[in-house]
C-alpha positions as CSV (number, residue, x, y, z in Angstrom):
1,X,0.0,0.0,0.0
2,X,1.7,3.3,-0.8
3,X,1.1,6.2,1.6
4,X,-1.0,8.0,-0.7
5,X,-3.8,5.3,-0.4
6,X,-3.1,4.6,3.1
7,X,-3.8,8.9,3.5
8,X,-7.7,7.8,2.2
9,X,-8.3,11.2,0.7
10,X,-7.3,13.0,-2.3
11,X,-4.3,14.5,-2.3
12,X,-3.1,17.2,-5.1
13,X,0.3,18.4,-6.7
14,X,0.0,22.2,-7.1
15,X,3.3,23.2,-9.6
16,X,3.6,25.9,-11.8
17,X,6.7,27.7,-12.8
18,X,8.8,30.6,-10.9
19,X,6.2,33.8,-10.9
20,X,3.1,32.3,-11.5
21,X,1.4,32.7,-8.1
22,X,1.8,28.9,-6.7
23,X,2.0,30.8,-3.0
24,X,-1.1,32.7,-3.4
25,X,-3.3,29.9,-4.8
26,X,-2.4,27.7,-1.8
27,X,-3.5,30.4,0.5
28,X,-6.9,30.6,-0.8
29,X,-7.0,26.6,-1.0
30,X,-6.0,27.3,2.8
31,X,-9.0,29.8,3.5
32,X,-11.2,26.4,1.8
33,X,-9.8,24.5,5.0
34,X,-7.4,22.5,2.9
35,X,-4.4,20.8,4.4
36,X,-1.3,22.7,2.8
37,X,2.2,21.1,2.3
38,X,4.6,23.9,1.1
39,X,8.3,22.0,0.2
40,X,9.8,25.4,-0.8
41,X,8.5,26.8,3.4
42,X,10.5,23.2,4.0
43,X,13.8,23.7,2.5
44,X,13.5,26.9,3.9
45,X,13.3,25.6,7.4
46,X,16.5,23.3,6.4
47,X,18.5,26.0,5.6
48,X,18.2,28.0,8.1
49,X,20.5,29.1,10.8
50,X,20.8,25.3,12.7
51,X,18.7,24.2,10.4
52,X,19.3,20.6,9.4
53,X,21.4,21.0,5.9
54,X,23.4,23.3,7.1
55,X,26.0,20.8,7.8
56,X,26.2,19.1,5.0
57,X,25.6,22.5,2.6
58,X,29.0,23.4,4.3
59,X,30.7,19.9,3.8
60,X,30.1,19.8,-0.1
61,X,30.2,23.7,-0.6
62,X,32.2,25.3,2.2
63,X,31.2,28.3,4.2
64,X,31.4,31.2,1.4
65,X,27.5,30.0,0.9
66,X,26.5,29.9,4.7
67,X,26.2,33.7,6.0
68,X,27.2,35.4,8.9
69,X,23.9,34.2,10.6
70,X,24.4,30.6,9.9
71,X,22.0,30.4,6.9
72,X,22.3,29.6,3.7
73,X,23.1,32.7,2.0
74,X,20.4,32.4,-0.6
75,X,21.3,34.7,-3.4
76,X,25.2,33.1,-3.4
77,X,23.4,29.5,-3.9
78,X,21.1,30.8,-6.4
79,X,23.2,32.7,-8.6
80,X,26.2,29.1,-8.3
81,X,23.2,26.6,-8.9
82,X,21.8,28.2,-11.9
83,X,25.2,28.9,-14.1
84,X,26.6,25.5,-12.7
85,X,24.0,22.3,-13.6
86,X,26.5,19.9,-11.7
87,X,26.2,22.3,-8.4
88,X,22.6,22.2,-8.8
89,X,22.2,18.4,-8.8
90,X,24.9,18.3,-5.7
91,X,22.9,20.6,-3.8
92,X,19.4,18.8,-4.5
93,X,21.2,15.3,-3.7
94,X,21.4,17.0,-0.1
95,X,17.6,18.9,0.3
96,X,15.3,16.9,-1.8
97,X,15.4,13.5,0.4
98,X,14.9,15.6,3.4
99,X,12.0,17.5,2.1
100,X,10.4,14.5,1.0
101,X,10.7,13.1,4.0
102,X,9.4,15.7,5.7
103,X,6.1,15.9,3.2
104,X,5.7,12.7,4.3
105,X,5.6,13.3,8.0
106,X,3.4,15.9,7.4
107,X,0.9,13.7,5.3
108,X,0.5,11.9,8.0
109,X,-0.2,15.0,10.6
110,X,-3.5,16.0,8.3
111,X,-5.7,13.4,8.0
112,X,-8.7,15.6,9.5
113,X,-8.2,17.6,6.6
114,X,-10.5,17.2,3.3
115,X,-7.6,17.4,0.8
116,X,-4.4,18.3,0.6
117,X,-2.8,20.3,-1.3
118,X,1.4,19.9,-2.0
119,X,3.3,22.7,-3.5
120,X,6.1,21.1,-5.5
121,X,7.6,23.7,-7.8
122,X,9.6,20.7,-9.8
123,X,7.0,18.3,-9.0
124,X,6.8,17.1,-12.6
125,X,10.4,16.5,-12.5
126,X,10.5,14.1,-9.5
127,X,9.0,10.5,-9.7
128,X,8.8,10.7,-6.1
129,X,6.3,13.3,-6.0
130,X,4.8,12.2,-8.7
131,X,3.9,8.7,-7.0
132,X,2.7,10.7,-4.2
133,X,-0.5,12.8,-5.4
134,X,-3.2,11.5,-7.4
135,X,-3.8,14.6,-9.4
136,X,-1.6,17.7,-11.0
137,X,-2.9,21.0,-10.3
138,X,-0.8,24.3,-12.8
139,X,-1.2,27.2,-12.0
140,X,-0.1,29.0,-15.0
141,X,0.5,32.5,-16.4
142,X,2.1,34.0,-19.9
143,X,5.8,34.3,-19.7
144,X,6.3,37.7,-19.8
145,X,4.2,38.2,-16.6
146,X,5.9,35.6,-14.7
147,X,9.0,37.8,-15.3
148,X,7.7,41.1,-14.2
149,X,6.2,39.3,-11.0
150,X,9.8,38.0,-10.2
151,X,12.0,41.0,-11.0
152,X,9.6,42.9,-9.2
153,X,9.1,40.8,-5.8
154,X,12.6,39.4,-5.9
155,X,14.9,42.5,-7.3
156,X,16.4,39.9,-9.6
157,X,17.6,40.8,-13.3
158,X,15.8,39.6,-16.1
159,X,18.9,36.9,-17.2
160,X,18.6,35.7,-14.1
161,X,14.7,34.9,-14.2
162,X,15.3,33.4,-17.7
163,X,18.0,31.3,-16.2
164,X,15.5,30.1,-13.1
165,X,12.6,29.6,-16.1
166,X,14.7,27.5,-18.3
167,X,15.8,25.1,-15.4
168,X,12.5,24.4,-15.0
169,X,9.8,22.4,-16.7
170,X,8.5,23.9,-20.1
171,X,5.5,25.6,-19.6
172,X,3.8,23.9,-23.0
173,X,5.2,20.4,-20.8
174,X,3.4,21.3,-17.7
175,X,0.1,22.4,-19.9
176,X,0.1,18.8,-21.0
177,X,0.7,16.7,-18.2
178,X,-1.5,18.9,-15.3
179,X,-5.4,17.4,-14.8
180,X,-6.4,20.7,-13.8
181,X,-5.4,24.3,-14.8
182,X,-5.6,27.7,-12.8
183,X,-4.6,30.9,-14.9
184,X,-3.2,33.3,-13.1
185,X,-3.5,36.3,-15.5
186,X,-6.8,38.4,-14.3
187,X,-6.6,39.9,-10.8
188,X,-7.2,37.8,-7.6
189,X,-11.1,37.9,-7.8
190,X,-10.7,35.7,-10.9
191,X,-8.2,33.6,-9.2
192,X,-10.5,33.3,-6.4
193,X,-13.4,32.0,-8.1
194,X,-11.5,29.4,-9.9
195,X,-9.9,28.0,-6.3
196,X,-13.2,28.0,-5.0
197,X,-14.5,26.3,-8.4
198,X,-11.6,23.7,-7.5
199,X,-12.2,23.4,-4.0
200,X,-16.0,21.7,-4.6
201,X,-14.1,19.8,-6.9
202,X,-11.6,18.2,-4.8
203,X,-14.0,17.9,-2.0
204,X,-16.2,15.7,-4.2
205,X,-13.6,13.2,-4.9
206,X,-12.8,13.0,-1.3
207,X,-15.2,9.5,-1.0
């Protein structure tokens, strides 16, 4: 029996790429009552000062990327991982087993709720994940937007947006293999509606 059928409810992969809204579509899944797995608020907690990667971020990368608070320093990482493809893979060698296991545990700590949802930005590159939830949720948005949204909340340049977009799964790719679609394009009333839409979905298919 895998966990998924042992959880006895439905449980949903939300992806979408880097600007799309993922974080604000879970919040209003949230406001629904729906259990909420976030594995990006996970890594976070890993990487934090004492958090539990730390050690072995500083073994296989040294201290120039842990800061003077004993965090990752996010911005060094980012800007190595995404001009260095075998730095990337070292570095989610060391997080990704640990946030999976952590989605499990936390699997297990919701089983009051009706669904749950799991926020897996590469979800549709993992197997794991993808064994895990029974359907793929995208939240999606044109490309042009998703870069505004980014340089704008994240005072990055637009090379390096195209650099985080192009790492991840084609947008056309994630079109194709999602089962449901939320676009992300017309204010937050429109978004809203289609969560809520969603939501009597999902709660439907909880039998």
């Amino acid at each position: 029996m895998t966990l998924r059928q042992a959880q006895d409810r439905l449980i949903v992969g939300l992806t979408g790429g880097i600007g799309c809204g993922k974080s604000t579509v879970a919040h209003l899944f949230a406001e629904h009552g729906a259990g909420i797995i976030d594995t990006d608020a996970i890594s976070h907690q890993l990487t934090q000062a004492s958090g539990a990667a730390i050690p072995s971020i500083r073994a296989a990368f040294g201290n120039h990327y842990i800061g003077d608070n004993g965090a990752l320093d996010r911005a060094k990482m980012r800007a190595l991982v995404f001009s260095d493809a075998e730095a990337r893979q070292r570095l989610e060698q060391l997080l990704h087993p640990r946030i999976l296991e952590q989605t499990k545990v936390q699997l297990q700590q919701m089983r009051a709720s009706p669904y749950v949802i799991v926020v897996v930005p590469l979800l549709l590159q993992s197997s794991e994940y993808r064994k895990l939830v029974e359907r793929v949720l995208v939240v999606d948005c044109d490309e042009h937007i998703q870069i505004e949204r980014v340089m704008m909340r994240s005072q990055m340049t637009e090379e390096e947006v195209l650099a985080i977009i192009a790492s991840q799964t084609p947008r056309a790719e994630r079109l194709q293999l999602a089962d449901d679609v939320i676009r992300n394009e017309d204010g937050l009333d429109e978004l809203a509606a289609q969560v809520a839409a969603l939501h009597l979905k999902y709660g439907q298919n909880n039998n």
